[in-house]
N, C-alpha and C positions, 0 to 999 in steps of 0.2 A: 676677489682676485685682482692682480693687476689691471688697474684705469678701470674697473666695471662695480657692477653693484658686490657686495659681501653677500659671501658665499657659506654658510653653515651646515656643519653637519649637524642634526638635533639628534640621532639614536643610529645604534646598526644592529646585526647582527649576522651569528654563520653559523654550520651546521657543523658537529665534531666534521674531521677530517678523514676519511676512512682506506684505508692500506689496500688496497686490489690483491686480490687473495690468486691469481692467476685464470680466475673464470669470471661473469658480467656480476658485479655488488647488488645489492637488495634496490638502489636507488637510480634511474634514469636522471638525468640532467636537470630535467624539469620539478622529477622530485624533488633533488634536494632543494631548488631556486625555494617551491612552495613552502615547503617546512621550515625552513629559513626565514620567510618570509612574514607568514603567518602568526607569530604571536609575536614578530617586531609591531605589523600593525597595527594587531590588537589592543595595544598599552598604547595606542597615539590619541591622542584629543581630535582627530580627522578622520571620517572613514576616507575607506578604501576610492574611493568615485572621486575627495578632493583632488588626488594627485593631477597631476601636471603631465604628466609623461612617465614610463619606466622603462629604463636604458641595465640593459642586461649584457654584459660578456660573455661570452662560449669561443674557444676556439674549436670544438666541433662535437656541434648537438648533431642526435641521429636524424636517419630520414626523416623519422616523423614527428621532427620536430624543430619546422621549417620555423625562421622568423620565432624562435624559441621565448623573446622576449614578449613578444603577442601570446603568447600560447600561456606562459606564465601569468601574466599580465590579468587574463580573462578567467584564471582559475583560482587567484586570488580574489574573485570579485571587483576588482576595479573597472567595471563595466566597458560596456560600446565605447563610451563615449575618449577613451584617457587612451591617445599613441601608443603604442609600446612598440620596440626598438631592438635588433641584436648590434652587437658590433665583435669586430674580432681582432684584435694586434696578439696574435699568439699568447706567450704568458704574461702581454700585459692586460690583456682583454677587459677584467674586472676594473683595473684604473682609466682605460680606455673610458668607459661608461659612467666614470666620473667624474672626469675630465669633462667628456659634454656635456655629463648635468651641470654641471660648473659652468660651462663658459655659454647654455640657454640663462643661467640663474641671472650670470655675472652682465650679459647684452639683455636681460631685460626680456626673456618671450618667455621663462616661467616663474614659477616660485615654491613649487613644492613637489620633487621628482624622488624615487626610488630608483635605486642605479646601483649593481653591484656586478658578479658573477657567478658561473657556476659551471663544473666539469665533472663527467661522470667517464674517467680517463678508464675503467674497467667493461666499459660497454664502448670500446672503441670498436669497430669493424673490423671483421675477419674477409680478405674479401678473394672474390675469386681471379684467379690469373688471365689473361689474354686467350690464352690454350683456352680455356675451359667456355669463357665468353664466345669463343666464337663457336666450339661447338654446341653448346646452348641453342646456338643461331642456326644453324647448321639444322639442329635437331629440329627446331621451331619450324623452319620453311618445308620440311621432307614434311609430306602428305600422305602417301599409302606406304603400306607395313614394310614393303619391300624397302623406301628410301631408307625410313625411320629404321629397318634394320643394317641397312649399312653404315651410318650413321654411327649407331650404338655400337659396330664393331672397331671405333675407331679412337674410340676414347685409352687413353693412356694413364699410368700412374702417375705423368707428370701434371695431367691434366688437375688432379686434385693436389696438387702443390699451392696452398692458400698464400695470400699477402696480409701481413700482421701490419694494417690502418697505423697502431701506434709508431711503431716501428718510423714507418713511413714521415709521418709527421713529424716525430723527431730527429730528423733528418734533415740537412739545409739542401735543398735540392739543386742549388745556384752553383754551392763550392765542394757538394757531398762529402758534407762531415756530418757525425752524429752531433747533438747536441756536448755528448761524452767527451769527444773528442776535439769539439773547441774549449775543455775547461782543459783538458790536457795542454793543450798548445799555451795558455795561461799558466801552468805549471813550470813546463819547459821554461817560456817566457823570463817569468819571476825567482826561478832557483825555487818551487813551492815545494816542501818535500813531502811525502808520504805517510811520513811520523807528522807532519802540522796537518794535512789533512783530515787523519784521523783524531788528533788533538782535538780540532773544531767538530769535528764531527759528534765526538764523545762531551763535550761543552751543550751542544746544542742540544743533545737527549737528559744531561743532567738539567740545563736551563729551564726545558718545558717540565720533565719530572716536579722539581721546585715550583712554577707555575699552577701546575694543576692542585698539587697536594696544597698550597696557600690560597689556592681561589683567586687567583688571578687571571683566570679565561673568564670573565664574568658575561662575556658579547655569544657566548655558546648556547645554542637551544639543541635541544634532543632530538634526535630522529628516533622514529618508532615503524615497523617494518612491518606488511602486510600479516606475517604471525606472528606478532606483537614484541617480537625482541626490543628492546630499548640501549640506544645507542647516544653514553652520555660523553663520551671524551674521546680523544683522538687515538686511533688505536693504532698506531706507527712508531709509539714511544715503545722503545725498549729501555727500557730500566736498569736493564741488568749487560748493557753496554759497558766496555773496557779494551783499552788500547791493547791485552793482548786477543781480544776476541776481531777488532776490526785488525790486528795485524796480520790476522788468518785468511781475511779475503782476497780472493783474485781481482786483479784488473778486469776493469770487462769491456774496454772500451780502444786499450791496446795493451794487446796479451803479453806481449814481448816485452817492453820495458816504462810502458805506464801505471799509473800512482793510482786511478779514481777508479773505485768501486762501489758498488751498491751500498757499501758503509758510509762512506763519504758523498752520495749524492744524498740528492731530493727525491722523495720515492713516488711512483705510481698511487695516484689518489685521487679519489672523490669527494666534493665537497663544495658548500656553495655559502658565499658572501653579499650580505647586501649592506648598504648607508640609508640613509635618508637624508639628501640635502633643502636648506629652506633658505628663502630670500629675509632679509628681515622684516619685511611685511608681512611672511606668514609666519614668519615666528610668533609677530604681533597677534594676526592675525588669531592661529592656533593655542595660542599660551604655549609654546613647544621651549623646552630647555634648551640650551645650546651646548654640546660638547667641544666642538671645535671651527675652525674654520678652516681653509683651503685658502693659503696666500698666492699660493702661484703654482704653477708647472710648467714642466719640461720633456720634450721626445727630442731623441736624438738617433744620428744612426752611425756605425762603423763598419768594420769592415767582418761580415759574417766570420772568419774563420776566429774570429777573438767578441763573438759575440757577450760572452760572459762581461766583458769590461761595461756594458751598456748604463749601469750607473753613474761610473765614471762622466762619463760624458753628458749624461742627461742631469746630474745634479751638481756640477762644477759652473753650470750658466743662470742658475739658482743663484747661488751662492753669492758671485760675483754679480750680479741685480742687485743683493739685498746687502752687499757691502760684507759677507760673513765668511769665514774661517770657519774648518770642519769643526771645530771645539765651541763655536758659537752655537751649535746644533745641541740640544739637550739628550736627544735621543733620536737613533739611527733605525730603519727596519729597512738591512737590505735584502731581499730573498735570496734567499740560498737554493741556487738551483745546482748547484757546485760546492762542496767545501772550497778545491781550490779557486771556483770564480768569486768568493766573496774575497778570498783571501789576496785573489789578483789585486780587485779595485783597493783593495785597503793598500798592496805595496803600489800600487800604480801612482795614486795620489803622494806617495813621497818620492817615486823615481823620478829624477831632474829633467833625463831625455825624454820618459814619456808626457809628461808636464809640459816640455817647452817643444817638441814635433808633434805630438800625438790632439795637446789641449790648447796649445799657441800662450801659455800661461810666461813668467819669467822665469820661473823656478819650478820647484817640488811646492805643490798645496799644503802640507802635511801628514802629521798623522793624525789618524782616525782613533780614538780612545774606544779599544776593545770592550771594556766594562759597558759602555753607552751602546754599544751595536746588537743588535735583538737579544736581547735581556731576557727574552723568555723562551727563549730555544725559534729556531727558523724553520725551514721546509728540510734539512736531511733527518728533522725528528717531526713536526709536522707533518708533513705532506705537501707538494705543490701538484694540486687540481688548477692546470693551467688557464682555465678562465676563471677560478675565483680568489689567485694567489695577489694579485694588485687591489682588489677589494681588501681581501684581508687584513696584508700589511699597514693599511692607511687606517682600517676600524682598530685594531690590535695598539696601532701607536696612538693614538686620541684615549687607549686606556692609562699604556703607560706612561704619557701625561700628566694623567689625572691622576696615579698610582702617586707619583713620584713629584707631586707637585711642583710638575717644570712647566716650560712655555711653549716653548718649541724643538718639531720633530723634523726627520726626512724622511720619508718613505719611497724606495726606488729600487728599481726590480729591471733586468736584461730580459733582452728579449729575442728568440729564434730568429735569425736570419740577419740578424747584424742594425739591433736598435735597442734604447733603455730609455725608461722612461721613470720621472722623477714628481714627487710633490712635495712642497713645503707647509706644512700643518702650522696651526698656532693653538693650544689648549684658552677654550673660554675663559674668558675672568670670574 
């Protein structure tokens, strides 16, 4: 990285990505970290105890499973002896995690870390209302049958009115918008229409379709489920996607004259990503390959109700470091948590006013070559499992790298509540 030691990634890997069927999935958060995890290990010339440290993102592991990154950590075998670590910047949580193993690598306190993330967005919390909490309490202090029956006579049907955790969280609680509803105001914003939305949307299920049938997920290990189902590819892809099937969809985010629908987002999903970074002493050390390295990063932050734009901003201070124009990038992965939020930053980057008020830049940056931008489908065919979607992006692009025998990538993802965050890769020689 910038001024510090070189930063490598030697191997990654992720677990397919799986659709939330409306009830909790086969796999806890921590499941999928391990399964993930587990035969990245396995094929390394280091056992498990060499590590350094392991830095996990979650933006929210359940109760029990405090400090999610220790609890992983310990059931992979990497013994007493090796840190482990959670961290959480909402959906950049998994780059978050790499970001520190980077910048421990880069100042010199480790040299061989496992850092990635992982969400199990179908085991979010159902949770109970204020009403019901306090009579709980209520219930809990009455002592003889007589309280405890008055008590019980006072419960209501509002009382069982639950709070949908996801819900919640996707929600900026600062400016209360849904996440939905700040790609909208990017819509509005940019003249994005409906027809492009769904255009990228139906792009990005043909792109991964194309990926999978070529074998081009190759960073994918299997999940296999307590009665033995086998779960080998991402199961969000519809195939059989078409502009007039997404033109069927309702708005869901404003009923009355908004564009973005469940066609055109990122879907609810579980799934978990990890890296393995090395200093080059343990490269040395290990005899480990190198796939890529990590030149630099960026966090940035805006203004929540235009959170979508957070690439923008997190990878234009990139760029301008390293003296490079969007066309000097070989390849793009910017998550799509929004058809219209990719579609923002890409007009963003040529709008003049928002270049020269929004970036302090003199001009429009340019344009962004659509061909180079996730080449193999994004999160509205994907999935975005919001703590392993900034891992993914950065392992996914260190392939198509190597795919595509280029040099360098950007991998940069928004983030809930008004930040984006960016990294600039460079493929091994």
């Amino acid at each position: 990285m910038q001024n510090g030691k070189t930063v490598n990634i030697v191997d990654g890997s992720r677990t397919p990505f799986l659709k939330a069927e409306g009830k909790r999935g086969p796999f806890t958060a921590s499941d999928l970290a391990v399964s993930a995890a587990r035969p990245l290990l396995a094929r390394q010339h280091f056992d498990p105890t060499d590590l350094d440290e392991v830095i996990l993102g979650c933006a929210a592991p359940s109760a029990d499973e405090a400090n999610i990154g220790r609890v992983v950590s310990l059931r992979l075998g990497c013994g007493d002896a090796v840190p482990a670590w959670t961290v959480m910047r909402n959906c950049a949580s998994g780059m978050q995690a790499l970001d520190s193993a980077a910048t421990n690598i880069s100042h010199g306190r480790a040299d061989l870390i496992l850092a990635g993330g992982t969400e199990s967005m179908s085991h979010a919390p159902v949770l109970y209302n204020d009403k019901m909490v306090n009579w709980l309490a209520d219930l809990a202090k009455a002592k003889t049958p007589v309280a405890k029956a008055s008590v019980l006579a006072k419960i209501r049907p509002g009382h069982l009115k639950p709070i949908i955790g996801l819900l919640r969280g996707l929600t900026d609680p600062v400016v209360g918008l849904s996440m939905g509803q700040t790609a909208e105001n990017l819509a509005y914003r940019f003249k994005i229409s409906r027809d492009d939305m769904d255009h990228f949307a139906l792009r990005s299920h043909q792109r991964l379709a194309a990926a999978t049938d070529e074998g081009r997920l190759g960073e994918m290990e299997n999940l296999y489920d307590t009665k033995g189902k086998t779960y080998d590819a991402d199961n969000g892809l519809r195939r059989d996607s078409s502009m007039e099937k997404l033109a069927k969809l309702r708005a869901v985010f404003d009923r009355e004259v908004g564009n973005v629908t469940a066609g055109n987002s990122a879907q609810i999903t579980d799934g978990a990503s990890w890296l393995i970074l090395a200093s080059d002493d343990a490269v040395k050390q290990h005899d480990l390959p190198v796939m890529g390295r990590i030149v630099d990063s960026q966090w940035a932050g805006l203004d929540p109700r235009q959170m979508g734009l957070g690439p923008v901003h997190a990878s234009t201070p990139i760029l301008q470091r390293h003296a490079l124009g969007l066309s000097d990038i070989d390849y793009w992965e910017v998550n799509e948590a929004f058809a219209a939020q990719v579609l923002g930053c890409v007009a963003a980057w040529q709008d003049n006013e928002y270049c020269t008020e929004e970036l302090g830049l003199d001009g429009p940056l340019g344009e962004l070559d659509e061909d180079t931008l996730n080449v193999d489908g994004g999160a509205v065919s994907i999935g975005h499992p919001v703590g392993a979607s900034g891992a993914r992006i950065v392992l996914h692009l260190l392939h198509v790298l190597r795919e595509k025998d280029k040099n360098r990538g950007m991998a940069t993802i928004c983030i809930g509540g008004g930040q984006g965050g960016a990294m600039l890769l460079e493929r091994a020689a």
